[in-house]
Structure formats: structure tokens, C-alpha cells
C-alpha positions as CSV (number, residue, x, y, z in Angstrom):
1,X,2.1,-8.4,12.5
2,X,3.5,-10.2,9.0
3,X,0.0,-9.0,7.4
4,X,1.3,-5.4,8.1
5,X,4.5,-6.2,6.1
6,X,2.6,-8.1,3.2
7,X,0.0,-5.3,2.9
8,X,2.8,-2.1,2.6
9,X,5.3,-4.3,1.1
10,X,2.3,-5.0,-1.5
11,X,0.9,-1.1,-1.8
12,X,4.8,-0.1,-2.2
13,X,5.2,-2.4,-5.3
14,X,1.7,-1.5,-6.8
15,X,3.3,2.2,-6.1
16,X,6.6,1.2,-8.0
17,X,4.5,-0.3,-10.6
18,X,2.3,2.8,-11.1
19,X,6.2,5.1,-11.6
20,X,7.1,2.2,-14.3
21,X,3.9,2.4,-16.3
22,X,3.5,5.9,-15.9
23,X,6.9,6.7,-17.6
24,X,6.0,4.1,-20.2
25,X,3.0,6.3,-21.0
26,X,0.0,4.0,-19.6
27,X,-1.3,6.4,-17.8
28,X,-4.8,4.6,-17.0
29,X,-2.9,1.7,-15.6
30,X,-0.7,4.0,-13.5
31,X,-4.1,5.3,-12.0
32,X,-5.4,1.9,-11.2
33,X,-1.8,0.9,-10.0
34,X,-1.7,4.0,-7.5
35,X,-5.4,3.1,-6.5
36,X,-4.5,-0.2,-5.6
37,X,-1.7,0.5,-4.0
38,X,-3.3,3.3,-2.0
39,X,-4.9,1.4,-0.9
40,X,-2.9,-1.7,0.3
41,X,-0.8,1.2,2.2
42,X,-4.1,2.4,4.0
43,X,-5.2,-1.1,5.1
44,X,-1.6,-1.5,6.3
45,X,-1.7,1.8,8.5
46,X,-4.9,0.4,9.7
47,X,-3.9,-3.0,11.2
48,X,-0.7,-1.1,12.6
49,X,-2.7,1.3,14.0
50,X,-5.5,-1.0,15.4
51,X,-3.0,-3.6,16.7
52,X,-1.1,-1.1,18.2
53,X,-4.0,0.8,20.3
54,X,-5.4,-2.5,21.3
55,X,-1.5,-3.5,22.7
56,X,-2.4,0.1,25.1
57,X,0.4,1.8,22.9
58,X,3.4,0.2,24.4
């Protein structure tokens, strides 16, 4: 279960990082920022989702 907390905890700082540098005015580095952390957040739903329907959904 702790890679479920390192993935979202990792996609939610890529996310805060993509709000910093777009109102910085990087905008290409927010995109990649908000990519990345899409996708940390996806493989975290994922793994929570898999671990849970293989637990029978207790």
C-alpha cells in the first residue's frame, strides 16, 4: 500500500509544480509537469484499484 502513497503523493507535487511554473509563465514545463503527474496519479488509482479488487472489495 506505501507505493500508493508515494505514487499520488508524487503526481500531487508534479501537479503543484505544473500551478508554480505555469504562473511563472513556463508554460511547456507546466505541460510536461501535468503529464507527469497525470500520470503518477493514474498509476496510483491503478495499484488502489487492483489491490483492492484482488482483497474481494472488503
Amino acid at each position: 500500500m506505501r507505493h500508493v502513497y508515494f505514487r499520488g503523493s508524487a503526481g500531487l507535487i508534479w501537479l503543484a509544480a505544473a500551478v508554480v511554473s505555469g504562473i511563472s509563465g513556463s508554460f511547456e514545463t507546466a505541460f510536461l509537469y501535468v503529464i507527469l503527474g497525470g500520470v503518477f496519479l493514474y498509476s496510483a488509482y491503478a495499484a488502489w484499484k487492483k489491490e483492492k479488487d484482488s482483497r474481494g472489495g472488503r
